[in-house]
DSSP file (Angstrom, degrees, kcal/mol; ACC not computed):
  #  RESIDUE AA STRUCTURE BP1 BP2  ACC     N-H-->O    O-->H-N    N-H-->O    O-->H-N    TCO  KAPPA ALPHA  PHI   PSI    X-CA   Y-CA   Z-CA
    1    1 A X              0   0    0      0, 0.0     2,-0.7     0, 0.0     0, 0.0   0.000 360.0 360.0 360.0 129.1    7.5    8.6   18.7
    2    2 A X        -     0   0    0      1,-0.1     2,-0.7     3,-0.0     3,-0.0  -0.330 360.0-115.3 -41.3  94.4    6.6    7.5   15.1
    3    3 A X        -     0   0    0     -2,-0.7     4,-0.1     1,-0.1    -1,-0.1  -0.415  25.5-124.8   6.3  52.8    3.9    8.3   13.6
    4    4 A X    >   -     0   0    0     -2,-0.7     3,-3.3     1,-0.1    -1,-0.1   0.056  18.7-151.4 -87.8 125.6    1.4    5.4   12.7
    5    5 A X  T 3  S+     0   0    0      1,-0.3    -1,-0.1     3,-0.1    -2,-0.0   0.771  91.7  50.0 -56.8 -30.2    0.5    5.2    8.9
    6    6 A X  T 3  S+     0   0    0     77,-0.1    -1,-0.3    78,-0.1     2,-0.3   0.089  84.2 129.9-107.0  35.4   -2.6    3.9    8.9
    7    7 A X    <   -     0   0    0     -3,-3.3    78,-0.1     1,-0.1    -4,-0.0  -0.483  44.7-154.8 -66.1 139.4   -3.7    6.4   11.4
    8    8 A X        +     0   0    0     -2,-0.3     2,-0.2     5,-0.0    -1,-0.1  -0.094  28.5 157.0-112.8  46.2   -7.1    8.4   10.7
    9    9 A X    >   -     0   0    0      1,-0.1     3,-0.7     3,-0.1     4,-0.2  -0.425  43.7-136.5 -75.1 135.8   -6.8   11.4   12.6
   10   10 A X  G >  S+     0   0    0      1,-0.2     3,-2.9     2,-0.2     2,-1.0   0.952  95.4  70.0 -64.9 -58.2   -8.9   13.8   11.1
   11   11 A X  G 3  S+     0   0    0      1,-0.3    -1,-0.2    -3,-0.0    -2,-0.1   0.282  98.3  47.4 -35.6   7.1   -6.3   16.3   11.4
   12   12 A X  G <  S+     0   0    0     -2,-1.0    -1,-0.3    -3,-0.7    -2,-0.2   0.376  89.5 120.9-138.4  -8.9   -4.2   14.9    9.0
   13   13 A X    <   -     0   0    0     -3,-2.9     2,-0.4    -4,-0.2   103,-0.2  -0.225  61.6-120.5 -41.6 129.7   -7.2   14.3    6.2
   14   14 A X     >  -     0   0    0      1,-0.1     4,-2.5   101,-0.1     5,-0.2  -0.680  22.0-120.0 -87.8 167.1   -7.1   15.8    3.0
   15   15 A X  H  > S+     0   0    0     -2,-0.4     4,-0.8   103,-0.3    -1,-0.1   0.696 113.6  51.6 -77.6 -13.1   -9.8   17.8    2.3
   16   16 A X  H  > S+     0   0    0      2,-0.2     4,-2.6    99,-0.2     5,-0.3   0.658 111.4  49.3-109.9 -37.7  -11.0   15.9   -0.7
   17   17 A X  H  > S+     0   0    0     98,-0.3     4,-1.1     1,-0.2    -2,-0.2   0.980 111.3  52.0 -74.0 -30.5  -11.0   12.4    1.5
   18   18 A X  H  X S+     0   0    0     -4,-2.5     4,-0.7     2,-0.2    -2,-0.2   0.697 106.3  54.3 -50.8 -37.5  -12.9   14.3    4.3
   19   19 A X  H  X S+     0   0    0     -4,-0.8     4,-2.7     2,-0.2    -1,-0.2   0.742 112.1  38.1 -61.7 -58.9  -15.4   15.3    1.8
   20   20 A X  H  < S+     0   0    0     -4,-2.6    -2,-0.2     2,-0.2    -1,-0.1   0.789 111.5  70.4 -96.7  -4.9  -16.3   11.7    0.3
   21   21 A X  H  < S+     0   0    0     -4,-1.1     3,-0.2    -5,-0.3    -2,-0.2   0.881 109.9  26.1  27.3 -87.5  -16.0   10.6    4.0
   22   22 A X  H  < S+     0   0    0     -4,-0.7     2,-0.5     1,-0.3    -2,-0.2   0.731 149.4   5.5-100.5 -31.8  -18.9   12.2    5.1
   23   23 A X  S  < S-     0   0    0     -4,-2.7    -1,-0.3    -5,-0.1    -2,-0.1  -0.856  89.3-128.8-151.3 107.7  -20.9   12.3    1.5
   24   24 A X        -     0   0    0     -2,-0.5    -4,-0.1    -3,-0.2    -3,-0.1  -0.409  25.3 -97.4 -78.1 160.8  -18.9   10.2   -1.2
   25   25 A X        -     0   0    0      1,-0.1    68,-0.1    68,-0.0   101,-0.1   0.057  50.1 -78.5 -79.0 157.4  -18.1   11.6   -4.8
   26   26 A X        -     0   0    0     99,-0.4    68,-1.1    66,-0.2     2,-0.3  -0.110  39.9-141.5 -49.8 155.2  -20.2   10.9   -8.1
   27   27 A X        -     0   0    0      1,-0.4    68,-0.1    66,-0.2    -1,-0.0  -0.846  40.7 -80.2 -89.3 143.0  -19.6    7.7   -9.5
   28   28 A X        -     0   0    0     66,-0.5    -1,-0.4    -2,-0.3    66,-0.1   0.133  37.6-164.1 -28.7 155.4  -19.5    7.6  -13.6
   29   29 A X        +     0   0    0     -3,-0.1     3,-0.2   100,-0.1    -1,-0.1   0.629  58.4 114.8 -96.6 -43.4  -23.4    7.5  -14.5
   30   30 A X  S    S-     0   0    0      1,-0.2     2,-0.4    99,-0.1     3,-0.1   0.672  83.1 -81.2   8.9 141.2  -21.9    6.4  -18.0
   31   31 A X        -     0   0    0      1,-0.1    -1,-0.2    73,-0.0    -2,-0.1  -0.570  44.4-114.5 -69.8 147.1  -22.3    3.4  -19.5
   32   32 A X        -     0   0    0     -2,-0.4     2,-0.1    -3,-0.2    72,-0.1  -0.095  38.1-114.0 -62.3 139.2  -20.0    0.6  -18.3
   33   33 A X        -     0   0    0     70,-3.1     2,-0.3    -3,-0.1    -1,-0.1  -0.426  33.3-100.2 -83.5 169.8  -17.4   -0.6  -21.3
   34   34 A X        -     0   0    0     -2,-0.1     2,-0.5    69,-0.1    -1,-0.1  -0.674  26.6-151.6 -84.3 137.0  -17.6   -4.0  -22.7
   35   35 A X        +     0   0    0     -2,-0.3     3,-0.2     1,-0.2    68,-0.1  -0.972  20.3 176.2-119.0 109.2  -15.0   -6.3  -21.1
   36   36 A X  S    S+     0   0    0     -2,-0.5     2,-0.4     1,-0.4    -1,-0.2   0.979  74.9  22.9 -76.5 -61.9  -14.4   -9.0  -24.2
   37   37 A X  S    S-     0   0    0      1,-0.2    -1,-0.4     2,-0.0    29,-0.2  -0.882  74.0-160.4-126.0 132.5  -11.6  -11.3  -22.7
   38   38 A X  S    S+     0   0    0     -2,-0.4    29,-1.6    -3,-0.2    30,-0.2   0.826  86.5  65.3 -83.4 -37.1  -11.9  -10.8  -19.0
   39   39 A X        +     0   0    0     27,-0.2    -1,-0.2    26,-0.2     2,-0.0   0.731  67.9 105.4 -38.4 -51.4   -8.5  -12.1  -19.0
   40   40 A X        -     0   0    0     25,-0.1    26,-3.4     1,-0.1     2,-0.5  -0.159  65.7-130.8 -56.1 133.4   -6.4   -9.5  -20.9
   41   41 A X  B     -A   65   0A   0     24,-0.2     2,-0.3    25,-0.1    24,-0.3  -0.814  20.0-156.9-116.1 148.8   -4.3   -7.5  -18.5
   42   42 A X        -     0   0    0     22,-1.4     2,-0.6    -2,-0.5    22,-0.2  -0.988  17.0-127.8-143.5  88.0   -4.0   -3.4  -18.5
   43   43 A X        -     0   0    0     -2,-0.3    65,-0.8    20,-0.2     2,-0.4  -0.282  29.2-162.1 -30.7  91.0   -1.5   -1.2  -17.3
   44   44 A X  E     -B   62   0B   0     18,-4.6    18,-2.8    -2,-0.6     2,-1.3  -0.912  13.5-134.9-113.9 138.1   -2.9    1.5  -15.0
   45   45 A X  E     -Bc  61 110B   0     64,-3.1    66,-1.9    -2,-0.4    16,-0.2  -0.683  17.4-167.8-106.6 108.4   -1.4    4.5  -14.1
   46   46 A X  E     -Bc  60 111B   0     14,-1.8    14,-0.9    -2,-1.3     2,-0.2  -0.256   2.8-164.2 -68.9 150.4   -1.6    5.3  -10.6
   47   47 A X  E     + c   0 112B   0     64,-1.0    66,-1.9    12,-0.2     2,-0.2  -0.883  16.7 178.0-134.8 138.3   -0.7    8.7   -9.8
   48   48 A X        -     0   0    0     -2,-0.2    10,-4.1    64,-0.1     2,-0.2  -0.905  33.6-130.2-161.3 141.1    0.0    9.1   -6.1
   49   49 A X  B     -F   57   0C   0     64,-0.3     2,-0.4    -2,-0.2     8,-0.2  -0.574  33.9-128.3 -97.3 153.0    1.1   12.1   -3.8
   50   50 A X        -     0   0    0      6,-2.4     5,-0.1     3,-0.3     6,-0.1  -0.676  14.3-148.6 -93.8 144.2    4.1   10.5   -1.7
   51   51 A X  S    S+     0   0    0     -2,-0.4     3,-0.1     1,-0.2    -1,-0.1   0.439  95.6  56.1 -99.9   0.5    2.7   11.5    2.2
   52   52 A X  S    S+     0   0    0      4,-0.2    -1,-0.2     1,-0.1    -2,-0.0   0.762 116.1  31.1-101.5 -20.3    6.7   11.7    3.1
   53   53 A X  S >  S-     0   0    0      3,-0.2     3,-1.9     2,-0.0    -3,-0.3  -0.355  93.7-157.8-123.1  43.4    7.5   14.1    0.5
   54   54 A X  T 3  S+     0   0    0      1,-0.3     2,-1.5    -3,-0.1    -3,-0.1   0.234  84.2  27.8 -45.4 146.2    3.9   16.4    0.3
   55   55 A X  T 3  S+     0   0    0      1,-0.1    -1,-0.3    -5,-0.1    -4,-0.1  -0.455  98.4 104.0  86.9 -65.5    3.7   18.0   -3.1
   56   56 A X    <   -     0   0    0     -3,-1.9    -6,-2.4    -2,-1.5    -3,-0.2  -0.380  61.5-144.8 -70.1 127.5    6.0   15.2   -5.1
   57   57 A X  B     -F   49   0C   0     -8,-0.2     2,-0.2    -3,-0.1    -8,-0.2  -0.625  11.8-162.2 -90.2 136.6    4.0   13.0   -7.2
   58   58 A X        -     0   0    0    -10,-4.1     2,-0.8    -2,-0.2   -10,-0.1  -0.952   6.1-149.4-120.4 156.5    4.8    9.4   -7.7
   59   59 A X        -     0   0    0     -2,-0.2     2,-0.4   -12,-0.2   -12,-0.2  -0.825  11.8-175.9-112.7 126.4    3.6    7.4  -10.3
   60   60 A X  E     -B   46   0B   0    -14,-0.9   -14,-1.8    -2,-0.8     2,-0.5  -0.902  14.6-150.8-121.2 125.9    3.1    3.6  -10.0
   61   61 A X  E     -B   45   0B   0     -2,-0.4     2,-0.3   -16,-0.2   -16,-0.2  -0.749  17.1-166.6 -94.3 152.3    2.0    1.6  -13.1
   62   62 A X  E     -B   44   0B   0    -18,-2.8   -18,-4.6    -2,-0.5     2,-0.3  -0.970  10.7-151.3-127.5 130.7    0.0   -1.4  -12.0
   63   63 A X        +     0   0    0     -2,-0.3     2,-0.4   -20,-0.2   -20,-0.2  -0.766  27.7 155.6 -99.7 158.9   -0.9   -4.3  -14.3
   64   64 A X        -     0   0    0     -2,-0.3   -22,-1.4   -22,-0.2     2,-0.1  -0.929  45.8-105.7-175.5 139.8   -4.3   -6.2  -13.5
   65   65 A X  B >   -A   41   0A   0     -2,-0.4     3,-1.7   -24,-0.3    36,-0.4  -0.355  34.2-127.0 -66.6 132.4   -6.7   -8.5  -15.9
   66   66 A X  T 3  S+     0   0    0    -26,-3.4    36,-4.6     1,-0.3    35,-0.5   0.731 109.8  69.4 -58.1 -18.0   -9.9   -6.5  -16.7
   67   67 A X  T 3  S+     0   0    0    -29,-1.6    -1,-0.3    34,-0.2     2,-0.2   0.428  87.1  94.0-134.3  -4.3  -12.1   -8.9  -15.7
   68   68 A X  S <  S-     0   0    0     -3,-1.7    33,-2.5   -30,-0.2    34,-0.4  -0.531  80.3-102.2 -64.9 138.6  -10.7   -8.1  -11.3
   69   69 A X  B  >  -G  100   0D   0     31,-0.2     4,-0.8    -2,-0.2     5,-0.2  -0.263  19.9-108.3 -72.5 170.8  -12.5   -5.8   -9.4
   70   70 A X  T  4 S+     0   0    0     27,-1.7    28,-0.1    29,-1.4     4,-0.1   0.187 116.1  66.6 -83.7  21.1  -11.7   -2.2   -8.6
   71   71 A X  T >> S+     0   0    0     26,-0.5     3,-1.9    28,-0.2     4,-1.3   0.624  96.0  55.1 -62.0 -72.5  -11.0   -4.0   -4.7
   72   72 A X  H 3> S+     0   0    0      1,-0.3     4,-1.2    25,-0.2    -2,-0.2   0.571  99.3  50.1 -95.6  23.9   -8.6   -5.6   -5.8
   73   73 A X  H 3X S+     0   0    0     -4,-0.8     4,-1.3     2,-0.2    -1,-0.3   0.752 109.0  60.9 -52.5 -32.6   -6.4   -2.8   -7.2
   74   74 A X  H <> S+     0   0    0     -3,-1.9     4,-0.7     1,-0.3    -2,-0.2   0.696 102.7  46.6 -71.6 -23.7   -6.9   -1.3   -4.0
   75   75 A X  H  X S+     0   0    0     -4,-1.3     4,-1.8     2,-0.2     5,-0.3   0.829 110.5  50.5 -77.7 -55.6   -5.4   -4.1   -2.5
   76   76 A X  H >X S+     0   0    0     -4,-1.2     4,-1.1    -5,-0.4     3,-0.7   0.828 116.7  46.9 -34.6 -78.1   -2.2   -4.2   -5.2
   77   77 A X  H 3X S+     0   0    0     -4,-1.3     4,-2.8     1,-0.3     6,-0.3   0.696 110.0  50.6 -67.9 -27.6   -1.9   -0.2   -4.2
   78   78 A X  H >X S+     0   0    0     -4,-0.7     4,-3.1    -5,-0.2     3,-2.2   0.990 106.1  57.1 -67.7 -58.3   -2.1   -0.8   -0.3
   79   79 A X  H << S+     0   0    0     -4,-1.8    -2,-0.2    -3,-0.7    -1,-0.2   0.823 113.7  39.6   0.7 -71.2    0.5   -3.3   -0.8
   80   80 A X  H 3< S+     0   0    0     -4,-1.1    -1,-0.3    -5,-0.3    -2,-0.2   0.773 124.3  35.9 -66.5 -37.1    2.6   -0.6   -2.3
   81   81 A X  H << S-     0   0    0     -4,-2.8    -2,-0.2    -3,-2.2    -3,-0.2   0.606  90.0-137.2-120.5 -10.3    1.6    2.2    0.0
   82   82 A X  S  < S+     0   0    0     -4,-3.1     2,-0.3    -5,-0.3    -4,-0.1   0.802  77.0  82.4  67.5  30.3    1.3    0.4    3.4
   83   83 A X        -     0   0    0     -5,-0.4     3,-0.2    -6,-0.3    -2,-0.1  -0.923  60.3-157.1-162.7 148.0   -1.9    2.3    4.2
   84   84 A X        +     0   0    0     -2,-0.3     2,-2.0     1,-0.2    -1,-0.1   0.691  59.1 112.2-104.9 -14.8   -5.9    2.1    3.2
   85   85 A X        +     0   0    0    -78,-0.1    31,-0.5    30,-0.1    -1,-0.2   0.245  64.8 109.2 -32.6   6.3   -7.0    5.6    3.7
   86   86 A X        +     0   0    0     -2,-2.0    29,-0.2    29,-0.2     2,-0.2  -0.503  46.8 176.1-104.2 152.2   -7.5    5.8    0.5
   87   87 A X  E     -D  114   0B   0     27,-0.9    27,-3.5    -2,-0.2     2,-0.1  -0.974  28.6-115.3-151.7 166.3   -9.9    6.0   -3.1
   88   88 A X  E     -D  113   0B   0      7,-0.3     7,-0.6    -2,-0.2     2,-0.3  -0.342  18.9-170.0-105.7-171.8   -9.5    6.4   -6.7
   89   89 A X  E     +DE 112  94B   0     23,-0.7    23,-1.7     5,-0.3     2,-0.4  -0.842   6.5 174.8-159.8 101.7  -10.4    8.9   -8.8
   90   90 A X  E >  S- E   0  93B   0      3,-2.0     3,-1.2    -2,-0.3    21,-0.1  -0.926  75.6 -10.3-147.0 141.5  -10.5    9.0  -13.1
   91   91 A X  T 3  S-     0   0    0     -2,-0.4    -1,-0.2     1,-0.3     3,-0.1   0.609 131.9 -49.3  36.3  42.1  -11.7   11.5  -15.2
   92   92 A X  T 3  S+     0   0    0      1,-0.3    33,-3.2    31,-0.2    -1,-0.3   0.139 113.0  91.4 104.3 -21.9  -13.3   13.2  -12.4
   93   93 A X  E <  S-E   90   0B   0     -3,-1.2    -3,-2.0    31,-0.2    -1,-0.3  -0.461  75.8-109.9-101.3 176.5  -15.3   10.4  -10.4
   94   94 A X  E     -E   89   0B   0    -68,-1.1     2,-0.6    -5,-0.2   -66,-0.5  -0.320  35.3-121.8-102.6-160.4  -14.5    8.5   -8.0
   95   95 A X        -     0   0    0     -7,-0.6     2,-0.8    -2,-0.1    -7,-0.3  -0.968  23.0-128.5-134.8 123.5  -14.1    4.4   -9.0
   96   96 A X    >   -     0   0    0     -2,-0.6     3,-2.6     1,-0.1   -26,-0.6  -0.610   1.7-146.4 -72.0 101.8  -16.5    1.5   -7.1
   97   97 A X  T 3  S+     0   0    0     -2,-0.8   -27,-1.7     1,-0.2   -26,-0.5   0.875 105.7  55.7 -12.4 -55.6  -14.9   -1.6   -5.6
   98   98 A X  T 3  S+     0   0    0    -29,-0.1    -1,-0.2   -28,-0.1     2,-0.1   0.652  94.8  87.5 -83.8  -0.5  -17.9   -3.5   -6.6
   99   99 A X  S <  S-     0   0    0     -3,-2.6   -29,-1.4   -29,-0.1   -28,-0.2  -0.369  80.1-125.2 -73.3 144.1  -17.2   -2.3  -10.2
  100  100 A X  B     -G   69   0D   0    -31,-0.2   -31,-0.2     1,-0.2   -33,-0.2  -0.562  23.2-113.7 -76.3-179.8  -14.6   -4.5  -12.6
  101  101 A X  S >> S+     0   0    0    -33,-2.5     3,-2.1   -35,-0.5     4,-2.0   0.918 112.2  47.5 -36.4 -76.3  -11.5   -3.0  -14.2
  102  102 A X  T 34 S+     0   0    0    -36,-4.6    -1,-0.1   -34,-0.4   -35,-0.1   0.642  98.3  66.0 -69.5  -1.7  -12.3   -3.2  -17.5
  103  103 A X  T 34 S+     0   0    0    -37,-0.2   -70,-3.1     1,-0.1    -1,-0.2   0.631 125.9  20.5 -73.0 -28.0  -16.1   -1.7  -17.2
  104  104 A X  T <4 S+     0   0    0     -3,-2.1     2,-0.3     1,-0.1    -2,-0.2   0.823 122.2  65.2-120.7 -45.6  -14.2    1.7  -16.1
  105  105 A X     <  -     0   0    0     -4,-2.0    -1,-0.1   -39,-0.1     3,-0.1  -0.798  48.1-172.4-108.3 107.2  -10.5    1.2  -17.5
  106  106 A X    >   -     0   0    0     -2,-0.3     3,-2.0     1,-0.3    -1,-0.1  -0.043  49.5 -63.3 -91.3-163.6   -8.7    0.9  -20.4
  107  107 A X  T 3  S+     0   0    0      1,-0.3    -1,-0.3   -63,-0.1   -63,-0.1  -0.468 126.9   3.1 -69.5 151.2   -4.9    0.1  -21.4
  108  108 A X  T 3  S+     0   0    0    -65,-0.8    -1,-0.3     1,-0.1   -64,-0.2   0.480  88.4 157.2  51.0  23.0   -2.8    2.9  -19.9
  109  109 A X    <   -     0   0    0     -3,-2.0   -64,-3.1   -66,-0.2     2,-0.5  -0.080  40.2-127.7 -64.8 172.1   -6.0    4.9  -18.1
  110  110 A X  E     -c   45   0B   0    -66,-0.2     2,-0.7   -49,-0.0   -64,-0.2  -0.915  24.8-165.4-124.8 150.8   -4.5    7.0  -15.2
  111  111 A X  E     -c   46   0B   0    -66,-1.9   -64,-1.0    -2,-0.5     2,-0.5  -0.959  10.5-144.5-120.6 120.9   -5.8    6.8  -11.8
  112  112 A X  E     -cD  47  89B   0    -23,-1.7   -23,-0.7    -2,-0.7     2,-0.4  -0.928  10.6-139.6-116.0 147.9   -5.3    9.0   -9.0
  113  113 A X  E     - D   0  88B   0    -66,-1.9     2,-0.8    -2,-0.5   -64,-0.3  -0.665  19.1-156.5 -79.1 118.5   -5.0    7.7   -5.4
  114  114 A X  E     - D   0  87B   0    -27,-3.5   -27,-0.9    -2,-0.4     2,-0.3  -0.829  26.0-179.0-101.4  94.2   -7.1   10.3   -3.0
  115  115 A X    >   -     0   0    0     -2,-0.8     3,-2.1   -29,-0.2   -98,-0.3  -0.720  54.1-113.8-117.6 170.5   -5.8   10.1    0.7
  116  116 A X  T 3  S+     0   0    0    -31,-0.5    -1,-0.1     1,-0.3   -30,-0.1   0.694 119.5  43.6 -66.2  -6.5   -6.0   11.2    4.1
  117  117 A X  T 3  S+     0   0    0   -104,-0.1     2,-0.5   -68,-0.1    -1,-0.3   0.234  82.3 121.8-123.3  21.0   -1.9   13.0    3.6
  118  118 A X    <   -     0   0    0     -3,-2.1  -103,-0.3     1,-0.1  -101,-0.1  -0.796  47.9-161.9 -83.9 141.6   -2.6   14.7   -0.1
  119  119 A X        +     0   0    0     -2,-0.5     2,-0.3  -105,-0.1    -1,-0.1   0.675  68.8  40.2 -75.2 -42.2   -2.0   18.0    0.2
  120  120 A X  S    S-     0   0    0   -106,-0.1     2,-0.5   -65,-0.0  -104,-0.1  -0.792  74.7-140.1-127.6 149.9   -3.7   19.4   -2.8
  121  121 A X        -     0   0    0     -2,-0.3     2,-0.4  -106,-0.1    -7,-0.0  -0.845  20.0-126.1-119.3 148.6   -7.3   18.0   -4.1
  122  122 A X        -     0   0    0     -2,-0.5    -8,-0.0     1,-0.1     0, 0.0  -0.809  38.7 -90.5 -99.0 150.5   -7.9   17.5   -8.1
  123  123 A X        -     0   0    0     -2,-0.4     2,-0.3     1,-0.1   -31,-0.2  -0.316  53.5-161.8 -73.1 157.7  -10.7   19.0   -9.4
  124  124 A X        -     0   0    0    -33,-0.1     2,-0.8    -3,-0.0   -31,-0.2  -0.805  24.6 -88.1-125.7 159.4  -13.9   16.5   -9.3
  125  125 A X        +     0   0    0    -33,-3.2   -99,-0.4    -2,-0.3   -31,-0.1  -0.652  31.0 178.8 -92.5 124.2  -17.2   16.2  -10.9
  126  126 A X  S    S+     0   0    0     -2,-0.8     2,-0.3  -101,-0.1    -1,-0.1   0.731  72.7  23.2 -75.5 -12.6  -20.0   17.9   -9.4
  127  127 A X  S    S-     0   0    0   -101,-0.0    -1,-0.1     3,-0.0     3,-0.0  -0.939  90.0 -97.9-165.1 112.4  -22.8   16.9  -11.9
  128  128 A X        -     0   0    0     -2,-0.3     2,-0.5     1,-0.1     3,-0.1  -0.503  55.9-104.0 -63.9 167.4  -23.1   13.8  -14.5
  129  129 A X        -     0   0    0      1,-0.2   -99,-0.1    -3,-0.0    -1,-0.1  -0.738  38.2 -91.7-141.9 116.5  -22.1   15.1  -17.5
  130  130 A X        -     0   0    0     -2,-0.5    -1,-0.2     1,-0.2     3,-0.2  -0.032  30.2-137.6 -45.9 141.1  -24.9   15.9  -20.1
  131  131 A X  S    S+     0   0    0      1,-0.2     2,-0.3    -3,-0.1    -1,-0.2   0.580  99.4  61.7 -76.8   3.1  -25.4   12.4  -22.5
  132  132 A X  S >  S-     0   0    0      1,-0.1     3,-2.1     0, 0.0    -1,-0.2  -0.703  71.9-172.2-123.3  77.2  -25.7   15.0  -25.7
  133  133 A X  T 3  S+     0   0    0      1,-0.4     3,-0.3    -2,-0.3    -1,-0.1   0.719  88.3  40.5 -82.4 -37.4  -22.2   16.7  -25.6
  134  134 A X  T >  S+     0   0    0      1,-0.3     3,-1.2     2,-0.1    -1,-0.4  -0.049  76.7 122.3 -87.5  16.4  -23.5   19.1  -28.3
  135  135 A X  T <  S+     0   0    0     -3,-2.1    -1,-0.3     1,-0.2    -2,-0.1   0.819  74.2  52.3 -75.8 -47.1  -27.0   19.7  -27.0
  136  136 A X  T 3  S+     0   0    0     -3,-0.3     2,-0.3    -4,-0.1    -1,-0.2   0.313  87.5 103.7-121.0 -11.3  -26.6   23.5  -26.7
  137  137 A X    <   -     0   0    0     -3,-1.2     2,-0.5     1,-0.0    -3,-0.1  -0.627  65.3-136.4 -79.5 128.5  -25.3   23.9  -30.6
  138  138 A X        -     0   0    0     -2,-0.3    -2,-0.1     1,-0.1    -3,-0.0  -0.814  24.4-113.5 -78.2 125.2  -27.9   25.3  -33.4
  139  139 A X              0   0    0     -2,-0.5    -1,-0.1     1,-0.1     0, 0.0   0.286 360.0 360.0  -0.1 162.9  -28.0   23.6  -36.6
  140  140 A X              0   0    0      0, 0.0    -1,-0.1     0, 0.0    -2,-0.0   0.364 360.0 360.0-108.8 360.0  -26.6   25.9  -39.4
């Protein structure tokens, strides 16, 4: 018998989807980028472990107008992947529906898809990320 894709047996979770599951991942505290022309459309590159082939990364670039929310890439990428178990993940946080595109994403940002059949987790951020990148440097 087949498998069903958009099953959520826990036994088949990656550890990193189980994890913001039960207590979800950081979102940026950063400030949000300026979105000029809401209009203007942006290549993002989704990064995604193929759940037939564990371990081989595929990459899908997705185009989408800044000015859409991070829903509805999620809707493009289900499209594509036939399953919802999923969230995204840049530069170490996780990404908000309620959030636009362009607030988080520029031309050619990369994205990775975190789901219940990755195998391997990417490192995350535990911590927002001091606002003074240099706070711990003396003067000369």
């Amino acid at each position: 018998m087949p498998k069903r894709p958009c099953s959520l047996n826990v036994a088949t979770k990656g550890k990193l989807f189980r994890k913001n599951a039960d207590n979800p991942l950081l979102i940026n505290p950063a400030a949000k980028l300026k979105v000029d022309n809401p209009k203007q459309e942006i290549t993002i590159a989704i990064t995604v472990e193929d759940e037939r082939q564990p371990g081989r990364i595929i990459d899908l670039p997705v185009k989408m107008e800044m000015g859409r929310k991070i829903g509805a890439l999620k809707e493009v990428v289900f499209s594509k992947l036939g399953r919802k178990d999923f969230f995204f993940l840049n530069q170490g946080f996780r990404l908000a529906h309620s959030e636009y595109i362009g607030e988080r994403l520029r031309n050619n940002s990369k994205v990775l898809v975190i789901g219940a059949w990755n195998t391997t987790d990417p490192q995350v951020a535990s911590k927002a990320r001091p606002k003074n990148r240099w706070h711990n440097q003396v003067d000369p």
